[in-house]
N, C-alpha and C positions, 0 to 999 in steps of 0.2 A: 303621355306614354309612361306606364307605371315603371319603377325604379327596380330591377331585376333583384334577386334577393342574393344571388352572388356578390353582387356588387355594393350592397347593403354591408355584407361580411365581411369584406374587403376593406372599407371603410371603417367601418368598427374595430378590426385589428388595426390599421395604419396610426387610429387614435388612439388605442392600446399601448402599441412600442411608442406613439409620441408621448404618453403622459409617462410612460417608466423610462424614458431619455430624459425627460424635464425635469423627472424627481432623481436621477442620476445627479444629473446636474446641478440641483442644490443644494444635496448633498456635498458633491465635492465640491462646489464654493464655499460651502458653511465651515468646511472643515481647515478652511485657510487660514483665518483668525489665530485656532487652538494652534495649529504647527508654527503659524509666524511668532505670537505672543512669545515665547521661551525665547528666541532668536534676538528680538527687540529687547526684553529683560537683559539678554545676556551681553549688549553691549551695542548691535545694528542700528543703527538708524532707519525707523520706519519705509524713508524715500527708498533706504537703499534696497530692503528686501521688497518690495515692490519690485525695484528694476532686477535685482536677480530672479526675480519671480519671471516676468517678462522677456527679460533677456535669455534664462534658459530655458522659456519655452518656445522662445522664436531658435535659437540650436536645435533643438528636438524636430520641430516643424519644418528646417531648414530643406532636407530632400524635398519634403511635399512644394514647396515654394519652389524649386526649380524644375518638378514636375509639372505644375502649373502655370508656366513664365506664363502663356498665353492671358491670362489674365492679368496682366501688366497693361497690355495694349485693347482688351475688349472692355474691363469693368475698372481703369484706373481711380477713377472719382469714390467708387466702393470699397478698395482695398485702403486709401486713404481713408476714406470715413471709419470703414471700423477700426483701423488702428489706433485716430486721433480720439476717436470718439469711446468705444466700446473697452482698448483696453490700455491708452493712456489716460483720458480724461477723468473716467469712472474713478480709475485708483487716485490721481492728483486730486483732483475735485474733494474726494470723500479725506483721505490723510491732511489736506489744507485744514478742511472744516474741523477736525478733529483735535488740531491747536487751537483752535476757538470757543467749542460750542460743545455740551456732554456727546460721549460716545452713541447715548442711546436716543439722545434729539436728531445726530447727524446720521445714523442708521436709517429713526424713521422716516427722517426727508427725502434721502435715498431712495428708497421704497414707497416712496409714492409716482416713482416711474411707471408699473404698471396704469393707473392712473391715467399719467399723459401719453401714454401710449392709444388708449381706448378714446381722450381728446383726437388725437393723431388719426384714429383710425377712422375716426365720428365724421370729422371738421376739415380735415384735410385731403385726407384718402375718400372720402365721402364713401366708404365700405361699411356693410351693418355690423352693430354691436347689440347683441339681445341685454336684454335687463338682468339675467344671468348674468353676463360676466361683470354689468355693471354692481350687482350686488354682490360679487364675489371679490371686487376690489375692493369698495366698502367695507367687508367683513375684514378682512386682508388686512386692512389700515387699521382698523381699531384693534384687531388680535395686536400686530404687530406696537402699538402703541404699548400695551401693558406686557408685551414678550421686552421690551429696552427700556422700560419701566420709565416714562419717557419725564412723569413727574417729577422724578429723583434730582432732575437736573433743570431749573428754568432762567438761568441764569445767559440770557440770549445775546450774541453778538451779533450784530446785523451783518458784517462781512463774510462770521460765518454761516448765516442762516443763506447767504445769497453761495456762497462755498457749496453749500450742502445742496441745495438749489440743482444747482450748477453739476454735481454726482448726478441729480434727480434726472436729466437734461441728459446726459450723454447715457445713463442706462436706459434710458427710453432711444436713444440711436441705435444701442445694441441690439434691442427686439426687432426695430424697424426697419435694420441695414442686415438684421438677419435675414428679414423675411423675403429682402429683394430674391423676385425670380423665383420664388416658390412655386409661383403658377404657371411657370415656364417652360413646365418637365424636362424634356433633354436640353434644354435650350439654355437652362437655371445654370448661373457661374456654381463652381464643385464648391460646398462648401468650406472640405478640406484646405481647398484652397486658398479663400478668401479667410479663414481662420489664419493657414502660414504667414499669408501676408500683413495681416492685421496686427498679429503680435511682431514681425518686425516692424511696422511702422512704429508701433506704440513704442516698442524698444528702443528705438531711435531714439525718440519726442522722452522718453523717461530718463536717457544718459546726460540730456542736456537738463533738463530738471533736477536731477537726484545727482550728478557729480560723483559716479562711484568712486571716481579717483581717489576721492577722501576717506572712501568707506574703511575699515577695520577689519582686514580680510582674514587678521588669527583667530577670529570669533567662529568662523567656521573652521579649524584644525582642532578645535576641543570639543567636548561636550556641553550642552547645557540640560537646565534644570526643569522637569515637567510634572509640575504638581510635587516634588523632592523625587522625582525620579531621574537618573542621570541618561541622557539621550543625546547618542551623535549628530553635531547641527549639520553634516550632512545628510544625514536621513532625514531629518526635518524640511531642509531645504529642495532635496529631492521629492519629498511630499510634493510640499506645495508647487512644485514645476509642474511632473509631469500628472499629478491628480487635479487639486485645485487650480490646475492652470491648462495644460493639454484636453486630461478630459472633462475638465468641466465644460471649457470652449467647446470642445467637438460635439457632445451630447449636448451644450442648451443651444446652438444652430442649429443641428440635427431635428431638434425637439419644435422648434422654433418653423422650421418648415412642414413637419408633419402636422402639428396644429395649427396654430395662428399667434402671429403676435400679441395679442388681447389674453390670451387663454395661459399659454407658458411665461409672461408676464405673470400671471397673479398665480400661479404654480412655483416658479422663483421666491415668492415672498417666504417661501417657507427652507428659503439658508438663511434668514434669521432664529428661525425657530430649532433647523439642526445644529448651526452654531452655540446656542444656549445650551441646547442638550450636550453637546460635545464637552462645552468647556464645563458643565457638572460634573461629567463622567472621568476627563482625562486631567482638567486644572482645578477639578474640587471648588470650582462655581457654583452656590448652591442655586435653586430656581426655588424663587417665591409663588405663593399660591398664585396670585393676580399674572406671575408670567407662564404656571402651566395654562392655565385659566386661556389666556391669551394665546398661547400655544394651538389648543384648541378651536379657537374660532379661527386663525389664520387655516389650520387646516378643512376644518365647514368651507370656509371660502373657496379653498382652492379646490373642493370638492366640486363645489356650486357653478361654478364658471366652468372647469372642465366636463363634464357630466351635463349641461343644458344646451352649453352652445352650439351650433350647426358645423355641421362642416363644412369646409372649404368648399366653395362652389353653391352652397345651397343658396338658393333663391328667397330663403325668408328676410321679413322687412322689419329696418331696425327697430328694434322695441318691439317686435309682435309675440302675443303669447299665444297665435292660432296656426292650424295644421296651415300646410302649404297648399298653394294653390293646383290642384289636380292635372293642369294642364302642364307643367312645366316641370321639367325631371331634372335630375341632380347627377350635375355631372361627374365622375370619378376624377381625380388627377391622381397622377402617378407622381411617386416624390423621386426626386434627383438627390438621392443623399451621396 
């Protein structure tokens, strides 16, 4: 039964608004670094602005969370995982490794989560992954390797290679415990909600980590310093809550259901590349030829995977680069955002 051409267009819009939620999304994670960086200069403790990171955007979230109690008792195993996983783990993981190991070795390990996510989706979910998006991680990892200019630094600690590891592991949860129920249509737990939840669990799991009791809380009543520019560390802080942290969450789930995990994975990779740009533009980081260079090919990649791979539903078999079989039509889902 052939594929109606309404439904075609349908389709191609849904992956439209999912690839400009994806690149929302990387954007506002990328930009989290440039607004924390001043905060950490100016006296925080890395752990701590992480857990205020967290902690104010599980407040923010907090209506939505009592909007959604019901999900306490249908998808509790879910609301746990993304908390533990997606946005305590991610930040502990990555801040650990970062006492250890250069900033831009522990980045790229990081990012090699898209990666095992496409393991994940191969090996486990036994679901197809075209060769598209397998070359678009590929591409991804090696842009990204010369965007944190990864040579600069090879001075390896194995606790923090397994640290880094370890970020690699739980942002690969994020994608995965995103995509729960995407095919569920009405049936799919609300995103919104499992995002509320998520960051309070992690909030949790970060108070006992990070100790803010000790934190230095006149560091936020003054100003600090951005690139010699003087800027209220509330507005900073405020940044990063409710952009790099509300909507970034909301829009890479959002994103995460309307594509596929595989695909908004290696679309992500490229908050490394607006974080570089960011910190040129606002903390006078200059960018060397080899990291526009690099820049570049992470976005090839993220071109390549988005732009090849099937949609959701589609019947093609992993690794095939032939039309689809004529007899078997493509089903539409509706997303549950």
């Amino acid at each position: 039964m052939p594929v109606r051409t309404s439904e075609i267009s349908q389709d191609h819009s849904g992956r439209g608004v999912g690839l400009g939620l994806a690149l929302v999304s990387a954007v506002a994670f990328g930009g989290s670094g440039v607004a924390a960086k001043p905060l950490i200069e100016a006296g925080l403790d890395p752990l701590h602005v992480v857990w205020l990171r967290a902690g104010g955007a599980a407040l923010v979230m907090l209506p939505l969370a009592v909007r959604h109690r019901a999900l306490l008792r249908s998808r509790p195993a879910l609301l746990a995982g993304f908390g533990l996983l997606a946005v305590a783990g991610v930040q502990a993981c990555y801040f650990a490794a970062l006492s250890r190991i250069p900033v831009g070795v522990a980045l790229l390990i990081e990012y090699l989560g898209p990666a095992l996510v496409l393991g994940w989706v191969r090996f486990v979910q036994r679901r197809p992954v075209t060769r598209a998006a397998a070359l678009g991680v590929v591409l991804a990892v090696g842009g990204l390797a010369c965007v944190v200019e990864v040579w600069s630094g090879l001075g390896f600690d194995p606790l923090g290679l397994v640290l880094a590891l370890g970020a690699a592991c739980c942002q690969t949860g994020y994608f995965v415990l995103s995509d729960q129920g995407g095919d569920a249509g009405e049936a799919a737990p609300d995103p919104l909600g499992v995002i509320a939840y998520g960051l309070l669990v992690g909030a949790g799991v970060l108070t006992v980590v990070a100790r803010p009791w000790t934190m230095d809380w006149s560091v936020l009543a003054h100003s600090v310093h951005m690139n010699g520019t003087a800027v209220p560390a509330v507005v900073l802080l405020l940044w990063v809550v409710l952009v790099a942290t509300v909507l970034a969450y909301v829009t890479g789930v959002i994103s995460v259901r309307r594509l596929s995990s595989q695909v908004a994975g290696v679309v992500a990779c490229l908050e490394a590349v607006v974080a570089a740009v960011l910190a040129w533009v606002l903390l006078g980081e200059r960018l060397s030829a080899p990291q526009i260079a690099g820049g570049a090919v992470v976005l090839l990649g993220a071109f390549i995977a988005q732009s090849s791979t099937p949609a959701r539903g589609s019947a093609e078999p992993v690794a095939s680069g032939g039309p689809e079989r004529p007899e078997r039509e493509l089903p539409v889902r509706e997303t549950a955002a």
